[in-house]
Backbone as CSV, one residue per row, in Angstrom:
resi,resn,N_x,N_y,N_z,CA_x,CA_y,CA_z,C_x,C_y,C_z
1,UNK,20.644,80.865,-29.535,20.283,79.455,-29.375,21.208,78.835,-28.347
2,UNK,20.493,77.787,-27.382,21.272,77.411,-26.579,22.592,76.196,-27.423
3,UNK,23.711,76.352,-26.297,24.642,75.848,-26.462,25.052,74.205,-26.484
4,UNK,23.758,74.145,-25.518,23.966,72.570,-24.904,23.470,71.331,-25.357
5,UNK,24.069,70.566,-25.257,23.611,69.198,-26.774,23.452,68.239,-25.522
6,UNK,22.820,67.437,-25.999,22.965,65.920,-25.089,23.826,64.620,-25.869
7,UNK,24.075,63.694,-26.109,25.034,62.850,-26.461,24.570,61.465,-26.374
8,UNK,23.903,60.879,-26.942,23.301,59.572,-26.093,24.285,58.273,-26.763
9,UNK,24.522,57.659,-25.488,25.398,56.737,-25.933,25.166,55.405,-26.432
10,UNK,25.952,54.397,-26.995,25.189,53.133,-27.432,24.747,52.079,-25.982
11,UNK,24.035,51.140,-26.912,22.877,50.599,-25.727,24.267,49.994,-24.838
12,UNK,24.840,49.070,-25.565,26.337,48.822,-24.436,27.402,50.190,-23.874
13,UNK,26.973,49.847,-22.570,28.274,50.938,-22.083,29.429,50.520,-20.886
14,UNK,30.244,51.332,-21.503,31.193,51.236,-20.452,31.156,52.733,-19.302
15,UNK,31.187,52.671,-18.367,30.877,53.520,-17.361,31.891,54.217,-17.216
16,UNK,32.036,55.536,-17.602,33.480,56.613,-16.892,33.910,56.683,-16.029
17,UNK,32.728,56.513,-15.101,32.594,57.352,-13.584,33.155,55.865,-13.130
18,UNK,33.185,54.966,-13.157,33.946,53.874,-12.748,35.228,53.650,-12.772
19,UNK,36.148,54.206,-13.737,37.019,54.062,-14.679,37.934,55.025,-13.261
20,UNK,39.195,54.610,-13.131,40.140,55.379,-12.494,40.265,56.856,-13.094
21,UNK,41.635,57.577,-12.561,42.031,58.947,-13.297,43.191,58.568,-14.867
22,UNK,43.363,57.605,-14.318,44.581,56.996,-15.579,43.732,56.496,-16.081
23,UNK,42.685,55.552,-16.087,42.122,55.290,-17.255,41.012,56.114,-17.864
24,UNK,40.592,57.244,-16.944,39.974,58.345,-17.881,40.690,58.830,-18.899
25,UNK,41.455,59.049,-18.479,42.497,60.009,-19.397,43.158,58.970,-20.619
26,UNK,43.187,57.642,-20.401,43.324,56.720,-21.230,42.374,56.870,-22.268
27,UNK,41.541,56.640,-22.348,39.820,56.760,-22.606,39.615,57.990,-23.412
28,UNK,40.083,58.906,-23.384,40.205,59.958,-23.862,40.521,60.240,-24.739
29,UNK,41.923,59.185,-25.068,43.028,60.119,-26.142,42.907,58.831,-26.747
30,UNK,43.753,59.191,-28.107,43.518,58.165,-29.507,44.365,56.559,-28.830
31,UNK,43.833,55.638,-29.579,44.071,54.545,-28.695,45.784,54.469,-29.512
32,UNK,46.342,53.874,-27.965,48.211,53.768,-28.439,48.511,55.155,-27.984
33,UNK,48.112,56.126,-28.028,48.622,57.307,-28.277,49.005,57.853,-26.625
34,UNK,48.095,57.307,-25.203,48.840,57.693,-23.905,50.148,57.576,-23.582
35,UNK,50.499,58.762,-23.041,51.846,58.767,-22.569,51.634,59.632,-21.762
36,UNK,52.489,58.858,-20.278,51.863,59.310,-18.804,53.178,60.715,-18.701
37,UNK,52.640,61.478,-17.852,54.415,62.046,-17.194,54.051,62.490,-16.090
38,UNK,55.593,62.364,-15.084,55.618,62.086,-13.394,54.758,61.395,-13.218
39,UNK,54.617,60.104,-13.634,53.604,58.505,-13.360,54.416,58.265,-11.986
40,UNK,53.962,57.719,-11.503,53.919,56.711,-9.801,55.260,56.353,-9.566
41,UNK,56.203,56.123,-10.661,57.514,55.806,-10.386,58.683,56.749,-10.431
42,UNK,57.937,57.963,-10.946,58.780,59.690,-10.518,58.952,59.606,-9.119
43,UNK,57.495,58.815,-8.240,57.675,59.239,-7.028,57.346,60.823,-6.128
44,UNK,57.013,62.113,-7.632,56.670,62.658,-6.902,55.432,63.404,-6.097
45,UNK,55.697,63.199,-4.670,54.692,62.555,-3.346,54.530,63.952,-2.793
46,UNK,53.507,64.211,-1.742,53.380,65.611,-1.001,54.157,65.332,0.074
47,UNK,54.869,66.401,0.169,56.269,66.804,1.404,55.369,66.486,2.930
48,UNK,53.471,67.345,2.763,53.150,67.723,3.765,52.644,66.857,4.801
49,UNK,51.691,65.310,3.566,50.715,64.482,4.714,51.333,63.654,5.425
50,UNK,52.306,63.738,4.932,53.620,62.696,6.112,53.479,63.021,7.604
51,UNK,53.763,64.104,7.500,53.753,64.886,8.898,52.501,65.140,9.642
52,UNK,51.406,64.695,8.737,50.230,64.381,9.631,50.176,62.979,9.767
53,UNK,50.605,62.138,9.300,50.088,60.656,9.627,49.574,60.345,8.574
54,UNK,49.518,60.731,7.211,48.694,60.213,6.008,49.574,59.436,5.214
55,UNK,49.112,58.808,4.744,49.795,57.826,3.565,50.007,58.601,2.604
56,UNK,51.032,59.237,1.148,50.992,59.398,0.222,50.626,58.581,-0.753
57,UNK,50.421,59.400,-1.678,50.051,58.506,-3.212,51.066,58.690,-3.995
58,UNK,51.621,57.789,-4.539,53.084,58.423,-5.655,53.075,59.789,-6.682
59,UNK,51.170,59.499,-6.702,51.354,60.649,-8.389,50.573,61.581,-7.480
60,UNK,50.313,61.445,-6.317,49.434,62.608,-5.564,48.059,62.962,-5.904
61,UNK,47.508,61.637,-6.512,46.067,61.919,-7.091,45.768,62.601,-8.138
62,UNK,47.102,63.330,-9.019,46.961,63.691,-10.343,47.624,63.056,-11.428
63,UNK,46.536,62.759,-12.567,47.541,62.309,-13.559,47.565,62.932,-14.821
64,UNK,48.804,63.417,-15.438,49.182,64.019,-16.591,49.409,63.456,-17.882
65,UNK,48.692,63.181,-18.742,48.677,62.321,-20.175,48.947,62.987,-20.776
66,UNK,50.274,62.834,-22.086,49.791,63.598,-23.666,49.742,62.246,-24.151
67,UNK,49.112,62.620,-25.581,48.964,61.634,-26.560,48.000,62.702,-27.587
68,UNK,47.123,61.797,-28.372,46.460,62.897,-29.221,44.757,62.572,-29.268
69,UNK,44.336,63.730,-29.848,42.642,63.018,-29.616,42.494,63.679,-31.312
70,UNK,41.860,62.979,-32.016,41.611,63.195,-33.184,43.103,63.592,-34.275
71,UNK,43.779,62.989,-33.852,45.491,62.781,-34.251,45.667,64.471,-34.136
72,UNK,45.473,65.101,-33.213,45.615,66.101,-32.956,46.241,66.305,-31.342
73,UNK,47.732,67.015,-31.257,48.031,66.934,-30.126,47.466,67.272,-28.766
74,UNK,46.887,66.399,-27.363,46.274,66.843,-26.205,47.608,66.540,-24.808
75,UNK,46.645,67.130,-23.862,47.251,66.912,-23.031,46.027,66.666,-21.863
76,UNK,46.362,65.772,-21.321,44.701,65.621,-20.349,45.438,65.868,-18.395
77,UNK,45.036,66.551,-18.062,44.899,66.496,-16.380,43.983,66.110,-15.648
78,UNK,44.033,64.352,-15.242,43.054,63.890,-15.095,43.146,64.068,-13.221
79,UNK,42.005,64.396,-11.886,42.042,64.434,-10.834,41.470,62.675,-10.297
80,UNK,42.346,62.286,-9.378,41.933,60.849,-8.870,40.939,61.179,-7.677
81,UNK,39.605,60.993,-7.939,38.816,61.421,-6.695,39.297,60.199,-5.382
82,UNK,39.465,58.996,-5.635,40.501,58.245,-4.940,41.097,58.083,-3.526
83,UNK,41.781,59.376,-4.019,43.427,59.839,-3.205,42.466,61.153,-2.196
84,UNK,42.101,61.179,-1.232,41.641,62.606,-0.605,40.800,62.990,-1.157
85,UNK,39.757,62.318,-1.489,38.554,62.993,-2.301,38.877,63.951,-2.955
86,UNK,40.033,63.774,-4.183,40.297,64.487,-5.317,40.956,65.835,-5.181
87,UNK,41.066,66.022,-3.916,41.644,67.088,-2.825,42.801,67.958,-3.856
88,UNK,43.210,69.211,-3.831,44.207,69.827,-4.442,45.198,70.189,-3.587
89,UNK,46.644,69.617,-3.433,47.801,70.030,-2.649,48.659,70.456,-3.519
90,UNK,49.907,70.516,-2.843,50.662,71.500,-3.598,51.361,70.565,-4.973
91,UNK,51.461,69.341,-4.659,52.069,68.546,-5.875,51.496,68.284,-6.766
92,UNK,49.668,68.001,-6.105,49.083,67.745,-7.290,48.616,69.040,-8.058
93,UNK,48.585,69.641,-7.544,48.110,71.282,-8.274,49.115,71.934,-9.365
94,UNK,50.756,71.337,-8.818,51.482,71.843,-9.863,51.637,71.373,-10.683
95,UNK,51.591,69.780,-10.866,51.292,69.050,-12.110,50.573,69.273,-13.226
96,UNK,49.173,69.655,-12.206,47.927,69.936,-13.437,48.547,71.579,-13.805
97,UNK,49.080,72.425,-13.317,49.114,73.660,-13.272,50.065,73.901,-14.547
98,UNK,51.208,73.032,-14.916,52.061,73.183,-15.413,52.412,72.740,-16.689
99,UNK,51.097,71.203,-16.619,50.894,70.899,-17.617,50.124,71.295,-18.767
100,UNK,48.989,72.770,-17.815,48.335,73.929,-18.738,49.866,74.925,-19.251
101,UNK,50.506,75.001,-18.146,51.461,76.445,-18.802,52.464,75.387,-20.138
102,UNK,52.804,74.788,-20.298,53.411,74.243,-20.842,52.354,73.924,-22.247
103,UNK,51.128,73.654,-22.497,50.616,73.330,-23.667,50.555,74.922,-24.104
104,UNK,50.327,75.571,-22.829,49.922,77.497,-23.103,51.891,78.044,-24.199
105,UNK,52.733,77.349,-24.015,53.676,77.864,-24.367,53.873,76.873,-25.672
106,UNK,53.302,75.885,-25.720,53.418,75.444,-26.863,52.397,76.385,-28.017
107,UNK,51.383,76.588,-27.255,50.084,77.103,-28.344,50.753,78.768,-28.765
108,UNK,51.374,79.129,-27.793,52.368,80.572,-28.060,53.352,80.446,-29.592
109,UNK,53.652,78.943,-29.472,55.025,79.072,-30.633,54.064,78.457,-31.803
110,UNK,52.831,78.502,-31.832,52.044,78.118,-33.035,51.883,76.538,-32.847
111,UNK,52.171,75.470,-32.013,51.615,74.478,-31.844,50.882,74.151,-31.152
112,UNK,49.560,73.996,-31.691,48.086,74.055,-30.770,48.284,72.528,-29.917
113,UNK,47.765,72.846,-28.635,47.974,71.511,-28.189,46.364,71.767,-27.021
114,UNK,45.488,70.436,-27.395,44.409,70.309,-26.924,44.476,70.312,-25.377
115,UNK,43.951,70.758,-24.577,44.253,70.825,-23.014,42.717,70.238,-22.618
116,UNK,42.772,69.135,-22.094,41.117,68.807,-20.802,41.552,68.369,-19.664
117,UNK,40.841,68.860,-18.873,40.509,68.859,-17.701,40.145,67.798,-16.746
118,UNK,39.422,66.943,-16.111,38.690,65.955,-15.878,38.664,66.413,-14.323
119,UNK,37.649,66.942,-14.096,37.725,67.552,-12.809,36.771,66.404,-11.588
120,UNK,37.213,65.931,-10.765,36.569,65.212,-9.652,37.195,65.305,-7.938
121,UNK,36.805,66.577,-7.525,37.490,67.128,-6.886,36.802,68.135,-5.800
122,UNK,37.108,68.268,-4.448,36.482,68.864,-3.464,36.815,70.048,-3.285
123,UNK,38.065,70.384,-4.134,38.569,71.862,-3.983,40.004,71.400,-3.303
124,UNK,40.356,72.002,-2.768,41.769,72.466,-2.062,41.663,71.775,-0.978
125,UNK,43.378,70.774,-0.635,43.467,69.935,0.257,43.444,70.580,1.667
126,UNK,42.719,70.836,2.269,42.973,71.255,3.783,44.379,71.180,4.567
127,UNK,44.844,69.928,4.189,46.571,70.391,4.574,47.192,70.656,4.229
128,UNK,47.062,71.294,2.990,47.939,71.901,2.505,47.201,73.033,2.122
129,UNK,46.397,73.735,2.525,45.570,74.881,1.679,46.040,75.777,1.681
130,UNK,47.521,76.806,1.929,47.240,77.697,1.431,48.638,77.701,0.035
131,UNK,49.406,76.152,0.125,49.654,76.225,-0.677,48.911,75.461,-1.995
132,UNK,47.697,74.847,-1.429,46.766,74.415,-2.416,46.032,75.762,-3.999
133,UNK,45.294,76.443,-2.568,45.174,77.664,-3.399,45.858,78.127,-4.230
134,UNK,47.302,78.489,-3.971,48.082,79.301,-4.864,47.735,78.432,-6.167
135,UNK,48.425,77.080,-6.248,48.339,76.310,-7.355,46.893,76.706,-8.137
136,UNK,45.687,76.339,-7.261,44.645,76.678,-8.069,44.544,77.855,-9.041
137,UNK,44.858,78.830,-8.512,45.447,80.030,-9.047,45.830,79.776,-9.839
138,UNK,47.298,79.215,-10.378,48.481,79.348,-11.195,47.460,78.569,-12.305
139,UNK,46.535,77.487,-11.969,45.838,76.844,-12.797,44.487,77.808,-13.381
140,UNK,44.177,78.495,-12.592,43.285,79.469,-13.451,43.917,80.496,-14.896
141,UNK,44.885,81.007,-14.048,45.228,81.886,-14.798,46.273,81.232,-16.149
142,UNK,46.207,79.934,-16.190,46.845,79.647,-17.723,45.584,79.013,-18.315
143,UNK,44.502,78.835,-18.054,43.033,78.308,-18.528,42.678,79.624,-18.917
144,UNK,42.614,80.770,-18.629,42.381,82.127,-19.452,43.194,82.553,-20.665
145,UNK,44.511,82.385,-20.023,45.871,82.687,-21.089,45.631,81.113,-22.649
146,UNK,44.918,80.135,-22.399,45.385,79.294,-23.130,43.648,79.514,-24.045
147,UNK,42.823,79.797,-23.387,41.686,79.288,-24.419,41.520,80.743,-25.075
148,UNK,42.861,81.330,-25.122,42.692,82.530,-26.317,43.016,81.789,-27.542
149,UNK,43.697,80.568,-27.607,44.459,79.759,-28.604,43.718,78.758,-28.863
150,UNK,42.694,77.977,-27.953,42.434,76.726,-28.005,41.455,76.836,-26.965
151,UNK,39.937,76.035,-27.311,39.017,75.539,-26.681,39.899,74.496,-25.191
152,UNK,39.036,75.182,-24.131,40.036,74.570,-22.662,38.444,73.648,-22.255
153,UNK,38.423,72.305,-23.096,37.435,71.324,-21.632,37.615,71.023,-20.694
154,UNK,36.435,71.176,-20.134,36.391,70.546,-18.677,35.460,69.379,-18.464
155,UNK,35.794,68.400,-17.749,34.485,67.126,-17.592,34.582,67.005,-16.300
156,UNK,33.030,66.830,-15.811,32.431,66.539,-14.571,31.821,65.274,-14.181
157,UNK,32.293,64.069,-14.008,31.845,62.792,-14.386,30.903,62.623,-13.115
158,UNK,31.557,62.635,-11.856,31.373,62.406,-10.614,31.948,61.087,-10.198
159,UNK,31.735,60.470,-9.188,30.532,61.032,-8.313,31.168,62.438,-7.205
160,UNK,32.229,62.512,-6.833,32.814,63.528,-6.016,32.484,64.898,-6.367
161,UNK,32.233,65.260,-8.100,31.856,66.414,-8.169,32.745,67.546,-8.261
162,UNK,32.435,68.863,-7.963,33.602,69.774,-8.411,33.113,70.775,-7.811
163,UNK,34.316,71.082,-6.734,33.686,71.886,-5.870,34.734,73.422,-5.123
164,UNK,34.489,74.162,-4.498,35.679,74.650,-4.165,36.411,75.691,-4.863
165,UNK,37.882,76.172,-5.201,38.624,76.585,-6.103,38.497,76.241,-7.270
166,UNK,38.163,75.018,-7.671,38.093,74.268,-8.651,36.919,74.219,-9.060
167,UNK,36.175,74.991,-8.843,34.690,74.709,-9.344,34.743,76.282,-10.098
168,UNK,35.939,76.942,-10.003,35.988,78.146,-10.456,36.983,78.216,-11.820
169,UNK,37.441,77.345,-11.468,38.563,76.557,-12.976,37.292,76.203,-14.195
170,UNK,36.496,75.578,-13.476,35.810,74.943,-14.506,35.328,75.455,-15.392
171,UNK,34.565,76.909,-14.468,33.546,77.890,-14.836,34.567,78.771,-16.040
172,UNK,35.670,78.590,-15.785,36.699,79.209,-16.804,36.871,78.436,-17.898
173,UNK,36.461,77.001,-17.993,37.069,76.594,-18.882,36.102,77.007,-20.797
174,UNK,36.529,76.718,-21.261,35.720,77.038,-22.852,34.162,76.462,-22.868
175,UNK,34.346,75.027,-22.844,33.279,74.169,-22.614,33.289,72.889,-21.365
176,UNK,32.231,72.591,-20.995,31.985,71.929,-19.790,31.415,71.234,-19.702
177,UNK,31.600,70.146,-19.926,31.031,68.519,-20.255,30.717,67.940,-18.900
178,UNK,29.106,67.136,-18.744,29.220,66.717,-17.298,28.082,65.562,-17.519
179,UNK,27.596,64.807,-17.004,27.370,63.633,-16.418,25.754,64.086,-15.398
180,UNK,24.593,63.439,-15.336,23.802,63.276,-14.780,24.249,63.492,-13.329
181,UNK,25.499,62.662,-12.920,25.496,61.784,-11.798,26.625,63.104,-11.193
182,UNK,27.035,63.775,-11.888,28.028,65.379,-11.681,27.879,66.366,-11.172
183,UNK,28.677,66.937,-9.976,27.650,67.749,-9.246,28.738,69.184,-9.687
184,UNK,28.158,70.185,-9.542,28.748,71.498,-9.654,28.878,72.671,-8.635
185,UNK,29.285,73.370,-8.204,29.206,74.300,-6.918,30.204,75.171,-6.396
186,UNK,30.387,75.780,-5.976,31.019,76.575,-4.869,31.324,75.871,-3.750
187,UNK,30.468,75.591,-3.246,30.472,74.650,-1.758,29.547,73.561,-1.940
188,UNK,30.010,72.390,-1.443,29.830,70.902,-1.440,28.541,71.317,-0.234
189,UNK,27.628,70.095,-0.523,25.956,70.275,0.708,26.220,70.404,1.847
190,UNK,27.322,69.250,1.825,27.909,69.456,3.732,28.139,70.694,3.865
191,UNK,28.839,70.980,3.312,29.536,72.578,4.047,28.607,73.939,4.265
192,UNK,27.482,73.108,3.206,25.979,74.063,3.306,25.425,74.101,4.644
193,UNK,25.071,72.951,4.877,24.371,72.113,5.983,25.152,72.880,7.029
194,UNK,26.338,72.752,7.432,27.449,72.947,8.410,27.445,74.432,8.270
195,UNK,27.417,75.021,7.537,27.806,76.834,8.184,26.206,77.139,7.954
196,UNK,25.126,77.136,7.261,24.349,77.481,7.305,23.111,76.921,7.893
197,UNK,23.036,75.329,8.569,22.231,75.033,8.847,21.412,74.648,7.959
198,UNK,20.658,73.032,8.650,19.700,72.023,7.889,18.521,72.595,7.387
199,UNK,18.115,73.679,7.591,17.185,74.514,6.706,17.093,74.626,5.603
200,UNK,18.345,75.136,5.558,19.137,75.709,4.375,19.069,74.684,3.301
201,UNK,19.992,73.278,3.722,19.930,72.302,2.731,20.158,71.250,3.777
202,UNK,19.609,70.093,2.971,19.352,68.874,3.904,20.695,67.947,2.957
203,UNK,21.763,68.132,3.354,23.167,67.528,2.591,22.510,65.799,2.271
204,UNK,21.736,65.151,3.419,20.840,63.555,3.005,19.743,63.442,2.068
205,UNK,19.742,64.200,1.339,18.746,64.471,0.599,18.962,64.855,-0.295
206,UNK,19.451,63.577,-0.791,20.618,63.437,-2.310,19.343,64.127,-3.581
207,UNK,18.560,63.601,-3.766,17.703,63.669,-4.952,17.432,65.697,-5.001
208,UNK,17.487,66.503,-3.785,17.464,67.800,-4.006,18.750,68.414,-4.217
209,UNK,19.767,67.725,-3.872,20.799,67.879,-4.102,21.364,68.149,-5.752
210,UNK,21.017,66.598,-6.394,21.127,66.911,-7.566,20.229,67.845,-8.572
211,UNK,19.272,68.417,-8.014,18.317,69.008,-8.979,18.690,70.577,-8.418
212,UNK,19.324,70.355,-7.481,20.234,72.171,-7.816,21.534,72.032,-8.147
213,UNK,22.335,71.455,-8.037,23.371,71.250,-8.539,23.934,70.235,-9.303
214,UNK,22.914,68.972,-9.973,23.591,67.713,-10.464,23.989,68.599,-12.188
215,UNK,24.304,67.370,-13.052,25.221,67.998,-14.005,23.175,68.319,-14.778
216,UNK,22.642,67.571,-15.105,21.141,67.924,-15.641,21.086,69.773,-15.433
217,UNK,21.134,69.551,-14.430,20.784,71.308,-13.856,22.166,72.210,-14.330
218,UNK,22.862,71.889,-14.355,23.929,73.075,-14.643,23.865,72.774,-16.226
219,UNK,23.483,72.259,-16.946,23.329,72.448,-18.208,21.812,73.098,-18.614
220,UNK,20.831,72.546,-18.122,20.005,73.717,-18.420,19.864,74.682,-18.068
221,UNK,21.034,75.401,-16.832,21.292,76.553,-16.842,21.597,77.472,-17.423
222,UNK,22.870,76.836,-18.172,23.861,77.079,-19.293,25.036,77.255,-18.672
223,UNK,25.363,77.000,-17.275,26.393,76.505,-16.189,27.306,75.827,-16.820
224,UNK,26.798,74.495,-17.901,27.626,73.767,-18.571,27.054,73.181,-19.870
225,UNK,27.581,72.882,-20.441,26.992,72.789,-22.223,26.754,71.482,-22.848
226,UNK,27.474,70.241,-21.930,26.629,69.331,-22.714,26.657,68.449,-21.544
227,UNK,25.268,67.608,-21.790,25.183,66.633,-20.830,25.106,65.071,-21.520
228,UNK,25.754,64.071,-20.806,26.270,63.241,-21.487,26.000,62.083,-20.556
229,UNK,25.613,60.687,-20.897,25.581,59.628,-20.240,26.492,59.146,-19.644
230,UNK,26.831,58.364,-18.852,27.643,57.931,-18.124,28.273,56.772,-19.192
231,UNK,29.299,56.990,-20.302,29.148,55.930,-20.536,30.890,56.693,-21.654
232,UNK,32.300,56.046,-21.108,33.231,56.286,-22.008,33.136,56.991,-23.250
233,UNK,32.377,55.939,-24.207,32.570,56.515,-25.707,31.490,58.068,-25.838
234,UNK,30.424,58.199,-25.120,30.020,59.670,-25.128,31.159,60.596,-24.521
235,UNK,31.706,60.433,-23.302,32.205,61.345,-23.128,33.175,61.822,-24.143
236,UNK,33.842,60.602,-24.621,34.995,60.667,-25.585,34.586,61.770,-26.819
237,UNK,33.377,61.423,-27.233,31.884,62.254,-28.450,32.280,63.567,-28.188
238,UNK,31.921,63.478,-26.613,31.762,64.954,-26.192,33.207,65.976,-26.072
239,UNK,34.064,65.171,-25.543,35.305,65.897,-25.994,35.175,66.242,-27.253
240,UNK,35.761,65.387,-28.287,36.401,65.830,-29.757,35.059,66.689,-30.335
241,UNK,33.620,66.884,-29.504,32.899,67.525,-30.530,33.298,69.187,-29.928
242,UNK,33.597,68.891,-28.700,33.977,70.686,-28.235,34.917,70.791,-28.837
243,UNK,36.034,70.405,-29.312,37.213,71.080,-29.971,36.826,70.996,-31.476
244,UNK,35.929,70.660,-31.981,35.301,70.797,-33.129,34.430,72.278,-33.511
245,UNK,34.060,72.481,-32.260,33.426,73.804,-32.412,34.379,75.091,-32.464
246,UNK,35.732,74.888,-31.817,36.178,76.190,-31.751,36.472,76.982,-30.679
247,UNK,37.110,78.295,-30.317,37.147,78.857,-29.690,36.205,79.611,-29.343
248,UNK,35.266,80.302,-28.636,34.061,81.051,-28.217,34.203,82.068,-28.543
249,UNK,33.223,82.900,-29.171,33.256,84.346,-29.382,33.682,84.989,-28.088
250,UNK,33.127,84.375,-26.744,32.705,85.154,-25.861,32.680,83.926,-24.730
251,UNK,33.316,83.529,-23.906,33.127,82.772,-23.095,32.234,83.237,-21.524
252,UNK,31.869,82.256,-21.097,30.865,82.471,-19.894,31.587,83.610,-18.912
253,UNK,32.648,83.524,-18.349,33.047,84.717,-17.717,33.159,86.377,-18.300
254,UNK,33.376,86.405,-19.583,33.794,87.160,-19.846,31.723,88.037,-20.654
255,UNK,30.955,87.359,-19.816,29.930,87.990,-20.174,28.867,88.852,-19.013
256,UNK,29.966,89.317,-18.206,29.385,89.920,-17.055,28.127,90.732,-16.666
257,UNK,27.769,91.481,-17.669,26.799,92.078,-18.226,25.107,91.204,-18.101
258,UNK,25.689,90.064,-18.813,24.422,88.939,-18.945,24.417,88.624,-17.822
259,UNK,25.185,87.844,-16.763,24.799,87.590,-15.479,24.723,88.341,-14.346
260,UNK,25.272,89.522,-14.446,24.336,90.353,-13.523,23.252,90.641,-13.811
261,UNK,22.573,90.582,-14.728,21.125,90.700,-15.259,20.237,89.765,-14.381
262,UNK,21.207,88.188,-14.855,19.991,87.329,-14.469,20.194,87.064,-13.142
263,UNK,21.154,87.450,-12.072,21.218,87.544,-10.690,20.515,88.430,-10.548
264,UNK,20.468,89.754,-10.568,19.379,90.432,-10.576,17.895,90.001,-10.447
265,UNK,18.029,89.264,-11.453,16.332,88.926,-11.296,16.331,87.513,-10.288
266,UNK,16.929,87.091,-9.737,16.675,85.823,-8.302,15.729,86.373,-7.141
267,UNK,14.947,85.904,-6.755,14.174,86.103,-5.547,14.972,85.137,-4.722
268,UNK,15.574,85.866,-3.440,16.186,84.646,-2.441,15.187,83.951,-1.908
269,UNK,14.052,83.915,-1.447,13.056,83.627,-0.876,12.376,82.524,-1.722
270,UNK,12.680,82.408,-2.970,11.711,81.758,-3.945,12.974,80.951,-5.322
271,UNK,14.407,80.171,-4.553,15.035,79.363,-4.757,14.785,78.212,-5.628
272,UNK,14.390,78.000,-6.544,14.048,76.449,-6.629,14.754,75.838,-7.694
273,UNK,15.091,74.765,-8.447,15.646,74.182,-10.119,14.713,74.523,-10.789
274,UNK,13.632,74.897,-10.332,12.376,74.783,-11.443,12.325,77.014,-11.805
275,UNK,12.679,77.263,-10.915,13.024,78.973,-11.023,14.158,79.514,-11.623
276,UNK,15.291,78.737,-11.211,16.625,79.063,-11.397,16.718,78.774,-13.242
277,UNK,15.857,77.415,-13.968,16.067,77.092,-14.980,15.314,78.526,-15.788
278,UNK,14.103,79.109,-15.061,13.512,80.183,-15.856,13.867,82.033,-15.883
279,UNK,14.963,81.615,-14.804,15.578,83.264,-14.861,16.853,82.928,-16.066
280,UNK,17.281,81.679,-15.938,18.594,81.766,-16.819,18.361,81.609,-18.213
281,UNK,16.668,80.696,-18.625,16.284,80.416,-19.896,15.718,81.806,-20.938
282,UNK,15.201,82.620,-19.840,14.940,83.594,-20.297,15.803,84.685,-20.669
283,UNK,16.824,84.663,-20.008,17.838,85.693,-20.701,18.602,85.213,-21.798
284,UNK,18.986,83.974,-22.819,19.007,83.066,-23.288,19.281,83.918,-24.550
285,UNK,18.480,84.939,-25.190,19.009,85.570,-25.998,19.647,86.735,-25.718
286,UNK,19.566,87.380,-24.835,20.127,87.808,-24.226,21.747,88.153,-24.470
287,UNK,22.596,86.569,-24.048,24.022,86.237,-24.114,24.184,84.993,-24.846
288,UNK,24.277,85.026,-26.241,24.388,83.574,-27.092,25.599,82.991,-26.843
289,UNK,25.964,82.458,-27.001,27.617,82.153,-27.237,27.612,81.418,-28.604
290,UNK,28.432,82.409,-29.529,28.669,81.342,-30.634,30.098,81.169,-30.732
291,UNK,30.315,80.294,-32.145,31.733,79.891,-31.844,32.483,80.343,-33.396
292,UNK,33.899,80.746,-32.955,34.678,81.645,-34.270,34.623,80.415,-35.181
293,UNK,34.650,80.782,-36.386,34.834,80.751,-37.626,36.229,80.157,-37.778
């Protein structure tokens, strides 16, 4: 049975995708309970965009919260799409990077500590990319090491989307919460458009855009597991209900088997949301994912 729930929120809403990276992450955790670290008055800034002519941001477009979500200890790494279109450099990458190894070493000594994500982000800062990458890295590989202990969310609010290195974090994480308005990918349309040509994809042509990659489509893929209104208190739903479920028997990467199957069966020639939803629906029993006990 599929994984993916929808969430519908009350008729009043407050909008996420509006909401800064500090007040996502506000939003998140039990009210009273935020507490920022290396906030804006640590000061610490990237060494690198100076030297191009860029303005820094104090927190570098990442912000690091603990507090608790269901009086249960979290830690949130929220990305400021903002600052460099959510861009990953070396300061902000080690923040988020460290603030996984650090809940990963808490969950080691038997204190589970909730880890999410809030991903709004283009991938890796161009000026700083190849020490962007590494970080991404260091951030993958404690999102594997940690959701042996603990369900690792990820949320895709938008509008910037999640793209890049980081669109490979996500795909790691336990569960993957996203937004109508949320885009998912490897490579952002432009960069489609630009190495492959307007054939390929028409990057102005938002409405095809989202129906191969908006968050709708990566959940009835099974890309991502719940889709959720644009609206605070769902997302909030949607957090505490993934750490309600548990750790995964079997998480999406680690089911290689099932998706070479259903790559297998893609016709390149015959692309569409309306195809892509019936090669992935059909293998469906295939690769269940349930959740431990």
């Amino acid at each position: 049975m599929s994984t993916a729930t929808r969430h519908h929120a009350p008729t009043l809403r407050d909008s996420f995708i509006e909401l800064t990276a500090r007040e996502r992450a506000r939003a998140l955790l039990d009210e009273g309970s935020f507490r920022e670290l290396l906030g804006p008055f640590d000061r610490i800034e990237s060494p690198w965009l100076p030297l191009q002519g860029i303005v820094c941001q104090a927190d570098d477009g990442a912000v690091i919260a603990r507090g608790t979500i269901d009086g249960q200890p979290a830690v949130i790494a929220a990305i400021e799409s903002a600052f460099q279109g959510g861009s990953i450099g070396e300061v902000s990458g080690s923040k988020i990077a460290a603030a996984l190894e650090l809940a990963l070493r808490d969950c080691e000594r038997g204190k589970i500590v909730r880890p999410v994500v809030l991903f709004e982000t283009g991938g890796v800062r161009l000026q700083e990319a190849n020490l962007g990458l590494a970080v991404i890295a260091e951030m993958q590989a404690a999102i594997v090491a940690l959701r042996r202990h603990v369900p690792v969310v990820g949320v895709i609010a938008g509008m910037v989307g999640c793209f890049g290195g980081m669109s490979l974090a996500a795909g790691l994480c336990s569960y993957l919460i996203a937004t109508k308005q949320g885009r998912l990918g490897m490579n952002g349309p432009e960069v489609i458009e630009q190495e492959a040509g307007i054939e390929e994809l028409d990057a102005s042509d938002r409405r095809r855009v989202w129906q191969m990659i908006g968050g709708e489509q990566r959940v009835a893929t099974e890309l991502a597991d719940a889709l959720v209104d644009d609206d605070a208190h769902a997302v909030r739903t949607a957090v505490r209900d993934a750490f309600a479920r548990g750790v995964p028997a079997a998480h999406r990467t680690q089911q290689v088997d099932a998706y070479l199957a259903r790559l297998a069966r893609i016709d390149p020639a015959d692309v569409t949301p309306e195809t892509m939803r019936g090669v992935f629906n059909a293998n469906e029993a295939a690769a269940p994912r349930k959740e431990q006990s």
